[in-house]
GUDO-725273 format. One record per residue (C-alpha): residue number from 1; y, z, x; residue in three letters; chain. Coordinates in nm, 3 decimals. Layout:
NODE     k         Y         Z         X     r   c
NODE   NUM         Y         Z         X   Ala   A
...
end
This chain:
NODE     k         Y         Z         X     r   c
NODE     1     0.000     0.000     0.000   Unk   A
NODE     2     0.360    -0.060     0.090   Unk   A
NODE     3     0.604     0.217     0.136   Unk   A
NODE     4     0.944     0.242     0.010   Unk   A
NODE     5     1.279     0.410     0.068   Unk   A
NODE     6     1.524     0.541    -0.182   Unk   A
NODE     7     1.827     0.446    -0.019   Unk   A
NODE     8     1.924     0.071    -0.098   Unk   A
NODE     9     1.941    -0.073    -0.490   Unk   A
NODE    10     1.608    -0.280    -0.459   Unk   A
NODE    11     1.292    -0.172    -0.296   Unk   A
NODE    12     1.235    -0.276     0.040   Unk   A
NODE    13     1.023    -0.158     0.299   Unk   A
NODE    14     1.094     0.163     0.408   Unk   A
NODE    15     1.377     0.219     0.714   Unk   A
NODE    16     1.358     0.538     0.946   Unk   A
NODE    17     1.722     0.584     0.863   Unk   A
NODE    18     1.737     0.609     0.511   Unk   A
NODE    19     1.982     0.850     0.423   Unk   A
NODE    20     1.939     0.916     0.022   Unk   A
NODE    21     1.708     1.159    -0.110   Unk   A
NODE    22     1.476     1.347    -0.321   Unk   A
NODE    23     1.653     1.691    -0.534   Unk   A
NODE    24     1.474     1.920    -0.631   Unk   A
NODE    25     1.477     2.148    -0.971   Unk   A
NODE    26     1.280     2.330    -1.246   Unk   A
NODE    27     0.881     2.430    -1.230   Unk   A
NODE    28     0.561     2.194    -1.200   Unk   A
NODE    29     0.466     2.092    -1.561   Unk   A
NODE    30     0.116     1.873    -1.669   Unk   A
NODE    31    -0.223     1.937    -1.589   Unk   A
NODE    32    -0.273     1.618    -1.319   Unk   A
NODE    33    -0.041     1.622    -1.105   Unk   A
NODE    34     0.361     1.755    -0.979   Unk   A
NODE    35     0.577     1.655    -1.271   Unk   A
NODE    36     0.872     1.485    -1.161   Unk   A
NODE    37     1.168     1.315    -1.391   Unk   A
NODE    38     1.302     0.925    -1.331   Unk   A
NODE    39     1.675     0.887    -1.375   Unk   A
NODE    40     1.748     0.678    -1.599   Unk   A
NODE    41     1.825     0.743    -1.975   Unk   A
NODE    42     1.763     1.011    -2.187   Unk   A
NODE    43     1.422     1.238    -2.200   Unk   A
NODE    44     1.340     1.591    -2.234   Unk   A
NODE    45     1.083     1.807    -2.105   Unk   A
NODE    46     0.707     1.983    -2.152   Unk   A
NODE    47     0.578     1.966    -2.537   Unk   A
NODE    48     0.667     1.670    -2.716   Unk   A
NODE    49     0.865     1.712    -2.995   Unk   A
NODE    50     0.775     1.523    -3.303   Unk   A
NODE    51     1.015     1.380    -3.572   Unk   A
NODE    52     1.017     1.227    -3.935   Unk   A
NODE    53     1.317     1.068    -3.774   Unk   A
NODE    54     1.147     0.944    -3.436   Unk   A
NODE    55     1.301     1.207    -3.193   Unk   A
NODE    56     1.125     1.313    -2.879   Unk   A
NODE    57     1.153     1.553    -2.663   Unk   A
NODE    58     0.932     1.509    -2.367   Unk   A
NODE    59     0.805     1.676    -2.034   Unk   A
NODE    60     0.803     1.326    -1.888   Unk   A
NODE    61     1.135     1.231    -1.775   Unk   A
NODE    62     1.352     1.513    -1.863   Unk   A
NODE    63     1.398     1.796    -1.681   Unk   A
NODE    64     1.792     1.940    -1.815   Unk   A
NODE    65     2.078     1.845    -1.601   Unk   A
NODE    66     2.345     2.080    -1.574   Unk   A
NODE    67     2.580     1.779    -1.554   Unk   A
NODE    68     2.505     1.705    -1.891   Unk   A
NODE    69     2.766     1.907    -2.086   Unk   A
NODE    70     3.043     1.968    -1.828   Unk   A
NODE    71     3.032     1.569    -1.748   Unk   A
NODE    72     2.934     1.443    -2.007   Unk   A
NODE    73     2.625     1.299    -1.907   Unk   A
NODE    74     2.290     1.371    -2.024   Unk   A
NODE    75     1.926     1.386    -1.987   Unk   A
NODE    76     1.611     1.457    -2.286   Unk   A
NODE    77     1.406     1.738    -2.414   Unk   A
NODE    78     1.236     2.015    -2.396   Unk   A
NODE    79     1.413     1.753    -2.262   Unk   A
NODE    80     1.538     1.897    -1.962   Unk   A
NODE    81     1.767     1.693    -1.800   Unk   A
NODE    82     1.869     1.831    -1.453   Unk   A
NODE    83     2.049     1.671    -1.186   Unk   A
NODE    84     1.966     1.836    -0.883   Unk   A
NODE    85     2.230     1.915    -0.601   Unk   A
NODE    86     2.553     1.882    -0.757   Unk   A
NODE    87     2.815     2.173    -0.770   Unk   A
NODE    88     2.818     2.192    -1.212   Unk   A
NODE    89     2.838     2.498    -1.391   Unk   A
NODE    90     2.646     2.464    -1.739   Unk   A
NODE    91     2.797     2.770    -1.973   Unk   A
NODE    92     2.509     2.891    -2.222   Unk   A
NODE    93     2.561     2.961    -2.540   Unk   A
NODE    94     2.412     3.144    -2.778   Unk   A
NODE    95     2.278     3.078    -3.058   Unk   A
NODE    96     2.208     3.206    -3.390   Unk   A
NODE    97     2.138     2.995    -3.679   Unk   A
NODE    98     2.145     3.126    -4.052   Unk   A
NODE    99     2.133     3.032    -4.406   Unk   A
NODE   100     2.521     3.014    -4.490   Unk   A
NODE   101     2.716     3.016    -4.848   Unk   A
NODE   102     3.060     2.942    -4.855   Unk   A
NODE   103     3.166     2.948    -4.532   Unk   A
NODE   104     3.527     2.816    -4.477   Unk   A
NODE   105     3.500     2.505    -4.252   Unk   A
NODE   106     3.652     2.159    -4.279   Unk   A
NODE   107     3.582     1.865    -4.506   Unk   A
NODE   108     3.200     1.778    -4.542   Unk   A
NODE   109     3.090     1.428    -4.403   Unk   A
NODE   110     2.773     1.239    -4.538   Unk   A
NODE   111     2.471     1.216    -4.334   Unk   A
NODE   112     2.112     1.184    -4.350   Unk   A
NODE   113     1.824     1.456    -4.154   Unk   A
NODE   114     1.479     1.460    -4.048   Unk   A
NODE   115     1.274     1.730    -3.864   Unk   A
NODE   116     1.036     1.719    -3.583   Unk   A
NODE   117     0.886     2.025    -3.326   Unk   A
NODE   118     0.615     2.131    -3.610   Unk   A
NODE   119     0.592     2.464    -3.827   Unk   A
NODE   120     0.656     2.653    -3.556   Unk   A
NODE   121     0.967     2.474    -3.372   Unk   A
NODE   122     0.796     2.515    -3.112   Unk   A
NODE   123     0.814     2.111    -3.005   Unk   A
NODE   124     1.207     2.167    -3.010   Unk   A
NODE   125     1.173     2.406    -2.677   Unk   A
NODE   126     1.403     2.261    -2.460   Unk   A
NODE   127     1.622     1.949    -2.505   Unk   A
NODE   128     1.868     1.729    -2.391   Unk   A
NODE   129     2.131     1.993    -2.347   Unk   A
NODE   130     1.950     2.198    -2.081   Unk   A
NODE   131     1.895     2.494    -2.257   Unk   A
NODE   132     1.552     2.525    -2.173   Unk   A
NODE   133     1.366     2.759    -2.397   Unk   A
NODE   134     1.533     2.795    -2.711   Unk   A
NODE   135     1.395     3.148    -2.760   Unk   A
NODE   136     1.504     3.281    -2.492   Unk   A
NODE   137     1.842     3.148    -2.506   Unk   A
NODE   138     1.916     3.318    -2.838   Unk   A
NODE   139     1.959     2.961    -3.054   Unk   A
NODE   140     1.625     3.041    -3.213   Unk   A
NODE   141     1.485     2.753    -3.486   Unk   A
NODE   142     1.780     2.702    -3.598   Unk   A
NODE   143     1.926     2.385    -3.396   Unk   A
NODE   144     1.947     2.026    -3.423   Unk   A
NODE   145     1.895     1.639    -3.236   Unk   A
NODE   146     2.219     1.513    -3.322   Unk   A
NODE   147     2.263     1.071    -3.334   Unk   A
NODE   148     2.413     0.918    -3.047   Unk   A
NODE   149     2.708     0.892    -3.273   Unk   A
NODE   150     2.725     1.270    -3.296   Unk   A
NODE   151     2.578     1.364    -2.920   Unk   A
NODE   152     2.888     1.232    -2.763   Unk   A
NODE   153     2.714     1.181    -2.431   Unk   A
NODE   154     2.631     1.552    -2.456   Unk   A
NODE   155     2.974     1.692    -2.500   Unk   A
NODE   156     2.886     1.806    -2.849   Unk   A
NODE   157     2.577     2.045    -2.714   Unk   A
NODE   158     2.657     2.384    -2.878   Unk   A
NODE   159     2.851     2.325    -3.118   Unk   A
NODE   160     2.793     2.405    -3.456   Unk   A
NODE   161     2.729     2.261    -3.865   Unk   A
NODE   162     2.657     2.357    -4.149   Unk   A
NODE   163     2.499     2.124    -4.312   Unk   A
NODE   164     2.381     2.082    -4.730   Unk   A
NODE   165     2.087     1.873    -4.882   Unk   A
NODE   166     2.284     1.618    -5.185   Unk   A
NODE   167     2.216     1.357    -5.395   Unk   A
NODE   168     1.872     1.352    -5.392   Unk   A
NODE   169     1.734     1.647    -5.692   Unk   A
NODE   170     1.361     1.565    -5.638   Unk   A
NODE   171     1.388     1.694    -5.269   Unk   A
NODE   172     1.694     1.898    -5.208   Unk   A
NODE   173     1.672     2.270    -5.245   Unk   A
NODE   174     2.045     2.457    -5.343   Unk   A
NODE   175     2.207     2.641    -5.019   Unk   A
NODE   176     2.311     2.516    -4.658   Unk   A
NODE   177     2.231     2.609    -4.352   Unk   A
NODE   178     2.401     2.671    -4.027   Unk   A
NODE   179     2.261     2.493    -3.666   Unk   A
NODE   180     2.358     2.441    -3.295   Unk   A
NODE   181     2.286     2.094    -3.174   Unk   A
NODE   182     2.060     2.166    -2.849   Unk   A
NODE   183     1.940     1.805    -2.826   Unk   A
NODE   184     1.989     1.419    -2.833   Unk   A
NODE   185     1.793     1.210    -3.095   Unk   A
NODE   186     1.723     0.874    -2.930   Unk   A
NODE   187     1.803     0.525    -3.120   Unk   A
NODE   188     1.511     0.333    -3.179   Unk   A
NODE   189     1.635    -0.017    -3.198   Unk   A
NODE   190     1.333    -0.161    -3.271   Unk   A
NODE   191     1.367    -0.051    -3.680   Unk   A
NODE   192     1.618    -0.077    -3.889   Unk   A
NODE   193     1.893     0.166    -3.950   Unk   A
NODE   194     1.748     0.273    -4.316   Unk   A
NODE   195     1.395     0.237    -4.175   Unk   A
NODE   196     1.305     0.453    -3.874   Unk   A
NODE   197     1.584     0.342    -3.693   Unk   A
NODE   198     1.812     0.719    -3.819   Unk   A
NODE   199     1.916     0.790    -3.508   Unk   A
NODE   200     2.074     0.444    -3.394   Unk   A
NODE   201     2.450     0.395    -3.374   Unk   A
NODE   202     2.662     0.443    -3.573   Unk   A
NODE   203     2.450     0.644    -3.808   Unk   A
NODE   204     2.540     1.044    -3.822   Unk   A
NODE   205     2.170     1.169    -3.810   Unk   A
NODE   206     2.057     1.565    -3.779   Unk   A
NODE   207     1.715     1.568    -3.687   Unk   A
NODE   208     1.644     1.941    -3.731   Unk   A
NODE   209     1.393     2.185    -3.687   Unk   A
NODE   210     1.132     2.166    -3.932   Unk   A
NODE   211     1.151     2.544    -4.019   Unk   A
NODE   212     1.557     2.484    -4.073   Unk   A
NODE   213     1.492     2.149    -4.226   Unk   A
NODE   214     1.256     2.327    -4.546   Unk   A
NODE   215     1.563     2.547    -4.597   Unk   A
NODE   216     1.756     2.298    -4.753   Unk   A
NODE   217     1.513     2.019    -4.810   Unk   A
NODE   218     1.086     2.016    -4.887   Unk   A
NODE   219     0.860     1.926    -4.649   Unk   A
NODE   220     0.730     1.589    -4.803   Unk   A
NODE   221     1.048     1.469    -4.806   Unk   A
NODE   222     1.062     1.341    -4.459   Unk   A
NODE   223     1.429     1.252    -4.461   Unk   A
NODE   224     1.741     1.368    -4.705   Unk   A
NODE   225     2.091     1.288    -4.745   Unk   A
NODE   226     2.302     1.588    -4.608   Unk   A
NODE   227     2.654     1.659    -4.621   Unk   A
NODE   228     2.830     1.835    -4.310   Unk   A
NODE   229     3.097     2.001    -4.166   Unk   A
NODE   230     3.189     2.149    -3.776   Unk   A
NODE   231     3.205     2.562    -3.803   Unk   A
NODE   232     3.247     2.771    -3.560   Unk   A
NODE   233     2.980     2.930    -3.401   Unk   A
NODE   234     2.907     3.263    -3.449   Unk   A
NODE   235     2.740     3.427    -3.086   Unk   A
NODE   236     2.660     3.811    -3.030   Unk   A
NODE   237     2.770     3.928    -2.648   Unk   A
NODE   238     2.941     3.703    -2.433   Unk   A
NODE   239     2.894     3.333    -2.257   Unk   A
NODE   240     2.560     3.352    -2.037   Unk   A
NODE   241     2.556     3.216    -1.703   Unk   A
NODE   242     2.261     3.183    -1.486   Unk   A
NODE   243     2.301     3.107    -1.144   Unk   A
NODE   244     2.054     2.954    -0.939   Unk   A
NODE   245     2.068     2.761    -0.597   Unk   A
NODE   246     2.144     2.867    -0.230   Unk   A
NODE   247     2.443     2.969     0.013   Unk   A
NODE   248     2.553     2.595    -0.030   Unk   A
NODE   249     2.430     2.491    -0.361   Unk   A
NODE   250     2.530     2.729    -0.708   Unk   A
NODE   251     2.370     2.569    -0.999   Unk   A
NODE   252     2.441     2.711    -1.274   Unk   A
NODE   253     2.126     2.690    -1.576   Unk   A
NODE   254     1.870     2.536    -1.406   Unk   A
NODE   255     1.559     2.403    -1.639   Unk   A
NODE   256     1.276     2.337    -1.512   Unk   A
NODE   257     1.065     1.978    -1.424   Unk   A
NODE   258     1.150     1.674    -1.188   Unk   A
NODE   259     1.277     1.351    -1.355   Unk   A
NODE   260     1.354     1.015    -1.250   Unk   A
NODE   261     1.681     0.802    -1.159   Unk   A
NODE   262     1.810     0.549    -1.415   Unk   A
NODE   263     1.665     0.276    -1.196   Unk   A
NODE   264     1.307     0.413    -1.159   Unk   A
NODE   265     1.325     0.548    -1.529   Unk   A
NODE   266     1.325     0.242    -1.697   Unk   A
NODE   267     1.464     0.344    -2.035   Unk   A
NODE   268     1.112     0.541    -2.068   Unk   A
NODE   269     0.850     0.295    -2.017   Unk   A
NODE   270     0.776     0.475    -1.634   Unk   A
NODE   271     0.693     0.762    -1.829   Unk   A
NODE   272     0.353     0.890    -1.709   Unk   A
NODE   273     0.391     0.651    -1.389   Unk   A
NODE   274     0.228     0.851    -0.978   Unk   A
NODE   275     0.419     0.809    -0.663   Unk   A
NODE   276     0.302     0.970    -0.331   Unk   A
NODE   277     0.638     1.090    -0.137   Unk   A
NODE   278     0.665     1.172     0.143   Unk   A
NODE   279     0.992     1.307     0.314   Unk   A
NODE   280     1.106     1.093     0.650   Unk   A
NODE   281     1.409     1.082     0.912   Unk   A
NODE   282     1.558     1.420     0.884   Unk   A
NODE   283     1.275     1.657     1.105   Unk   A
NODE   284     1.545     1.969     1.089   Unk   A
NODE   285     1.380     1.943     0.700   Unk   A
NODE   286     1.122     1.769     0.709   Unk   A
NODE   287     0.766     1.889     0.676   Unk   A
NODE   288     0.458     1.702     0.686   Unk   A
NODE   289     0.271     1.540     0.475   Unk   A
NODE   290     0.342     1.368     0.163   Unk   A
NODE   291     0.310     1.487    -0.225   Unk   A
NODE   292     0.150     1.350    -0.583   Unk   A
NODE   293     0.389     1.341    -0.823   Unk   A
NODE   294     0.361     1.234    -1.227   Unk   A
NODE   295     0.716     1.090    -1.402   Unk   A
NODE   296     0.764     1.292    -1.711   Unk   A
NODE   297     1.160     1.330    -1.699   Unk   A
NODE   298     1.455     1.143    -1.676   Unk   A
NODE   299     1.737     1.221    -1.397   Unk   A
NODE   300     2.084     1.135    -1.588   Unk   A
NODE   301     2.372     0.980    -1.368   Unk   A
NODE   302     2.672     1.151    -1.342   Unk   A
NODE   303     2.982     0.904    -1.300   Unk   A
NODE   304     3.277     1.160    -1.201   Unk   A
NODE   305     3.059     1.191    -0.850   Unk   A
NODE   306     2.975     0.926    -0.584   Unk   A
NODE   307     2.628     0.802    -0.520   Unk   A
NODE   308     2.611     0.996    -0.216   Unk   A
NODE   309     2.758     1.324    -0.301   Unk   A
NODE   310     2.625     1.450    -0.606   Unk   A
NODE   311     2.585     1.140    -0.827   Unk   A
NODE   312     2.256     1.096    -0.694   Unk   A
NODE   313     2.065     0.946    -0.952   Unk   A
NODE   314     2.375     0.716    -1.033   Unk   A
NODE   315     2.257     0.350    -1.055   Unk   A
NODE   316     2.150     0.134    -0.848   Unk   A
NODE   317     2.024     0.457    -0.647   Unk   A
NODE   318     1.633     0.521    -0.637   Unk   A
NODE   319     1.621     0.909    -0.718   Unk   A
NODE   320     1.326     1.166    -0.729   Unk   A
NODE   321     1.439     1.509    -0.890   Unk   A
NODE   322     1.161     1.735    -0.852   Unk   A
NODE   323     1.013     2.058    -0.947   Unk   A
NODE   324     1.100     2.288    -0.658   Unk   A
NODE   325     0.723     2.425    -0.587   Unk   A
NODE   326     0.645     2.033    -0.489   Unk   A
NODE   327     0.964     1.998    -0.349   Unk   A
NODE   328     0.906     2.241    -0.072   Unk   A
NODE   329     0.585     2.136    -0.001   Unk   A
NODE   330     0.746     1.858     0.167   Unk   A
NODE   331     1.099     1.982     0.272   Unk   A
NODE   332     1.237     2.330     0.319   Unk   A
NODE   333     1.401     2.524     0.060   Unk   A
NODE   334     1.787     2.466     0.178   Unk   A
NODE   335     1.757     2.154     0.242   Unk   A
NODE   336     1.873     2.086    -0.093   Unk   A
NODE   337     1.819     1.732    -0.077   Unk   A
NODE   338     1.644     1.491     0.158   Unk   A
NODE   339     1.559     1.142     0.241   Unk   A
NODE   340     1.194     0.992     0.151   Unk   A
NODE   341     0.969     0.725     0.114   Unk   A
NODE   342     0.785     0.669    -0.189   Unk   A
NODE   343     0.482     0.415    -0.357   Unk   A
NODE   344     0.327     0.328    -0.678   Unk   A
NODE   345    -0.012     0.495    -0.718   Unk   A
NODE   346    -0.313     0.490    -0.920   Unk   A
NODE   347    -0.308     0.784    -1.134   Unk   A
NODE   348    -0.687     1.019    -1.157   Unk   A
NODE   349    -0.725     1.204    -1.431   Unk   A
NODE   350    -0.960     1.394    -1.580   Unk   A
NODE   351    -1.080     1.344    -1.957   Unk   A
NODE   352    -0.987     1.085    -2.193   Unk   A
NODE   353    -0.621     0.967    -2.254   Unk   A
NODE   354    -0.483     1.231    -2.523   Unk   A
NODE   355    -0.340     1.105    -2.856   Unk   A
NODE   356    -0.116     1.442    -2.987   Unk   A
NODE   357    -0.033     1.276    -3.337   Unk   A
NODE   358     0.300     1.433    -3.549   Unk   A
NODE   359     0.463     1.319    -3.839   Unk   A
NODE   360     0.401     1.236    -4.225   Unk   A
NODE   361     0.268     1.036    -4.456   Unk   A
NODE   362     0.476     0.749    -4.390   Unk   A
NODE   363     0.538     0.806    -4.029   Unk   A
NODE   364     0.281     0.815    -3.754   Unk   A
NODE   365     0.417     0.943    -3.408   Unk   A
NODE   366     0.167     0.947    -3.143   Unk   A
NODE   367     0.265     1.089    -2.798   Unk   A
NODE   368    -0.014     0.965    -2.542   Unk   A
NODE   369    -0.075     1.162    -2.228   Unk   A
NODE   370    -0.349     1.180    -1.982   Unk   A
NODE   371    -0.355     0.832    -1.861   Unk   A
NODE   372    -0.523     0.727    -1.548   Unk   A
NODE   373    -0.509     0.455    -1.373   Unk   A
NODE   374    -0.120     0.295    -1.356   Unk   A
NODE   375    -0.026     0.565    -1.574   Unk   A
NODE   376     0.240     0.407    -1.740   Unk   A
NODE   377     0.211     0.301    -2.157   Unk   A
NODE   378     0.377    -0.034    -2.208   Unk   A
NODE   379     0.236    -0.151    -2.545   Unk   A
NODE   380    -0.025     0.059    -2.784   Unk   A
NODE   381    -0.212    -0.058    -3.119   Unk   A
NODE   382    -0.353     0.128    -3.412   Unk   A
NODE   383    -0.635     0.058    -3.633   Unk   A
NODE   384    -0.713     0.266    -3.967   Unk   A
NODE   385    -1.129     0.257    -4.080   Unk   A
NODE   386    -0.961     0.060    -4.389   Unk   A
NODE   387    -0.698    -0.184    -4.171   Unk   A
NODE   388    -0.689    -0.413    -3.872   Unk   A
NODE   389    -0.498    -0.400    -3.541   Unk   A
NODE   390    -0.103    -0.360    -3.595   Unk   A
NODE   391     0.119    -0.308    -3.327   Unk   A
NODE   392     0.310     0.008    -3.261   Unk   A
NODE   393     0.654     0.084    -3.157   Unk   A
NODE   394     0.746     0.281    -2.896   Unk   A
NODE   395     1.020     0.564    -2.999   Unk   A
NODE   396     1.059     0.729    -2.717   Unk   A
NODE   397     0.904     0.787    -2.318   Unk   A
NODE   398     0.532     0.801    -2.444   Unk   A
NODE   399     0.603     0.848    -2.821   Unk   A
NODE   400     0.483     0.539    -2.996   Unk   A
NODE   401     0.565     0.543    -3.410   Unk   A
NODE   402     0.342     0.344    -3.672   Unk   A
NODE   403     0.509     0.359    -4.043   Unk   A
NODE   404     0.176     0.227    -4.224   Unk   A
NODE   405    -0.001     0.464    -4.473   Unk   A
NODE   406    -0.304     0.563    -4.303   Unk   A
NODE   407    -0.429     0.911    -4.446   Unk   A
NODE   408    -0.761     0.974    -4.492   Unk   A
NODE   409    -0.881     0.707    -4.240   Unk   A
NODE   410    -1.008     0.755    -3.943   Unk   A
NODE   411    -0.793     0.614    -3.660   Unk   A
NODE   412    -0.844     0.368    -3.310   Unk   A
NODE   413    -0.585     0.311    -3.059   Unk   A
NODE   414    -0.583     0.004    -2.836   Unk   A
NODE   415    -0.364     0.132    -2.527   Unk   A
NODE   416    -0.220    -0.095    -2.243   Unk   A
NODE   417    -0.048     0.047    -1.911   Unk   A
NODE   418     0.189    -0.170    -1.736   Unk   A
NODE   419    -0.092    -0.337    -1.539   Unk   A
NODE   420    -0.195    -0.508    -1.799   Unk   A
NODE   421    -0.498    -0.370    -1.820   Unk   A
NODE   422    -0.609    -0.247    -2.194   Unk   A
NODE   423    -0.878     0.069    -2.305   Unk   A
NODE   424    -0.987     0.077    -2.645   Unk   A
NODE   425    -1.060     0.450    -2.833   Unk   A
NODE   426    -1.263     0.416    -3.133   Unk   A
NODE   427    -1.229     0.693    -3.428   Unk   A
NODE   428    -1.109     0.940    -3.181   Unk   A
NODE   429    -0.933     1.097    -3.516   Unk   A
NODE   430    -1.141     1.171    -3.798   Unk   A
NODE   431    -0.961     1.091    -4.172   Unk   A
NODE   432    -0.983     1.445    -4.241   Unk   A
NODE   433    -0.729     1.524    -3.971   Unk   A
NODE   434    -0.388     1.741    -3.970   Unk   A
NODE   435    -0.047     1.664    -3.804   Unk   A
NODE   436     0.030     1.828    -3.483   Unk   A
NODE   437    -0.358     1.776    -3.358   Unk   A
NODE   438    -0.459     1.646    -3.004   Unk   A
NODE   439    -0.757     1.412    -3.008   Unk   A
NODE   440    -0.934     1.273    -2.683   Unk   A
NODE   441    -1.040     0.893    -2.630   Unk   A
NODE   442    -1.139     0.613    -2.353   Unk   A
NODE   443    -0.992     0.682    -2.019   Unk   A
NODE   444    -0.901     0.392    -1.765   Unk   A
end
């Protein structure tokens, strides 16, 4: 195999004197291998969050950059998106979402929500504003995925709605609720704006929690028109800040996982993609050998810095932010950041490729994990017992959406990595099955 540096816009074989590097950031998450983030575009980190509205939040590609809301820039959930290296300050909120009644905010706005992260919310851990777990934090269930209409390139994380189920008497249930937006709902402009597509521009989209979501809405529903209305937020004790970093480096709210520069990232499609890295040309931190490392984040740019001091996973630059326990199995601790060479690996896994199916009725989102081979997902088919082959969509990093009507059958996948090479999973989930369930198939 060919090696190749990180320093120039296009590969090319690797040079001694390549001077950009690898950050570091967050802990190791997957069972295979190092998780590391791709800069790119949005992702989020560890559990996939599922959504009647198509929002993800993944482990691959998003580990949560502290950039995001001071800059403006962002990067997925449990999308974490972390930039590693760069002198931010993220200010925590907390947050604490309840059932409201005639609160005094501004005019109400009409908009439509969905809800994804399961029964438990616990699929919304995380997110594209770097709050890492939600719990923790003090937001609780009670937070949103706002549109990329209401994200504002992540200035709007933390701020609160309340928001109101209307117009729709067979599904809306009297009261409104109150929610922080902690994450980013990706467009999927593959569907139509009224059709899957709720989170594309320049539709005002709440994809909320599901426990926050049956407060004003039921379950079945899937998706509701909602009114809303900025509030402010209500915390108890003051701002948080938590300080990580070294004598050089203070970075503030650090989340945890590596992710991937815009131009490794690939809008999502490297999601799930092995590299072998190994740091070069700097022996003061240096050590040696070289790392396995799995993309399951996203590394967002940050524009207000230069490529080479801070804005490291700006494009064109090739960008590895990873989890600091791999990190320093290559380079010391303070080195903070440091050059490497990286290739394209097979990926070994063990098991069958994992099909983790969420959604409804209406609205089949499968996030597939556990692939060997290249690793990376670039086009995936479904087949009920009762239906042929049809073609799925891919939502989000590995999230792929099907909106046919397929309870009660028992479901195939057809799954193709960016190889081209295709593994076929018969009936790996039975017709009796339930949302939110993990099934096993083929492997590579």
């Amino acid at each position: 195999m060919v090696w190749w540096s990180v320093t120039t816009p296009q590969l090319v074989p690797v040079v001694r004197d390549s001077t950009l590097a690898i950050g570091f950031g967050g802990l190791v998450a997957g069972d295979a291998a190092p998780a590391i983030a791709v800069s790119g575009s949005m992702a989020r980190d560890a559990a996939l969050a599922t959504s009647a509205g198509g929002l993800i939040t993944e482990d691959v590609f998003l580990s949560n950059n502290v950039s995001s809301l001071v800059n403006g820039k962002y990067r997925f959930d449990n999308s974490h998106w972390k930039m590693a290296f760069t002198g931010f300050f993220l200010v925590g909120f907390l947050a604490m979402v309840s059932s409201v009644h005639g609160y005094s905010g501004g005019g109400w706005t009409n908009a439509h929500a969905t809800f994804y992260g399961g029964g438990d919310a616990s699929g919304t851990m995380g997110g594209a504003c770097g709050y890492g777990n939600l719990y923790s934090q003090g937001y609780g269930t009670n937070t949103a995925a706002l549109s990329t209409a209401l994200f504002n390139n992540g200035l709007s994380c933390g701020s609160c709605y309340e928001i109101k189920c209307v117009s729709d008497p067979r599904w809306c249930l009297p009261g409104s609720i109150m929610v922080t937006a902690t994450n980013f709902c990706p467009p999927n402009n593959a569907l139509p704006n009224n059709n899957g597509g709720w989170c594309n521009p320049p539709q005002h989209h709440f994809d909320l929690s599901q426990p926050v979501f049956q407060h004003i809405a039921q379950y079945k529903a899937g998706i509701v028109p909602v009114a809303y209305r900025r509030v402010p937020c209500s915390r108890k004790g003051g701002i948080r800040f938590t300080i990580n970093g070294h004598s050089y480096f203070n970075l503030v709210l650090i989340t945890n996982v590596g992710a991937l520069s815009t131009a490794l990232f690939n809008n999502g499609l490297s999601c799930g993609s092995c590299y072998e890295i190994k740091c070069v040309s700097d022996p003061r931190w240096c050590l040696p050998g070289s790392i396995m490392v799995t993309a399951t984040n996203f590394c967002p740019p940050n524009n207000a810095l230069p490529n080479n001091n801070g804005g490291w996973c700006n494009p064109p630059q090739h960008h590895f932010d990873l989890s600091q326990p791999v990190f320093q199995h290559i380079a010391q601790y303070k080195a903070g950041i440091v050059p490497v060479a990286y290739r394209r690996v097979p990926c070994s896994r063990k098991g069958g490729i994992r099909f983790t199916i969420n959604g409804h009725s209406y609205f089949n989102l499968v996030l597939i994990t556990n692939v060997g081979g290249a690793g990376d997902v670039h086009a995936v088919s479904i087949k009920g017992s009762r239906t042929g082959w049809q073609a799925m969509s891919r939502n989000w990093g590995q999230n792929w959406q099907s909106n046919s009507y397929l309870n009660g059958q028992a479901l195939s996948f057809k799954v193709t990595t960016s190889d081209g090479r295709t593994v076929v999973s018969n009936n790996v989930a039975p017709g009796g099955r339930s949302f939110g369930q993990t099934y096993s198939g083929a492997q590579f």
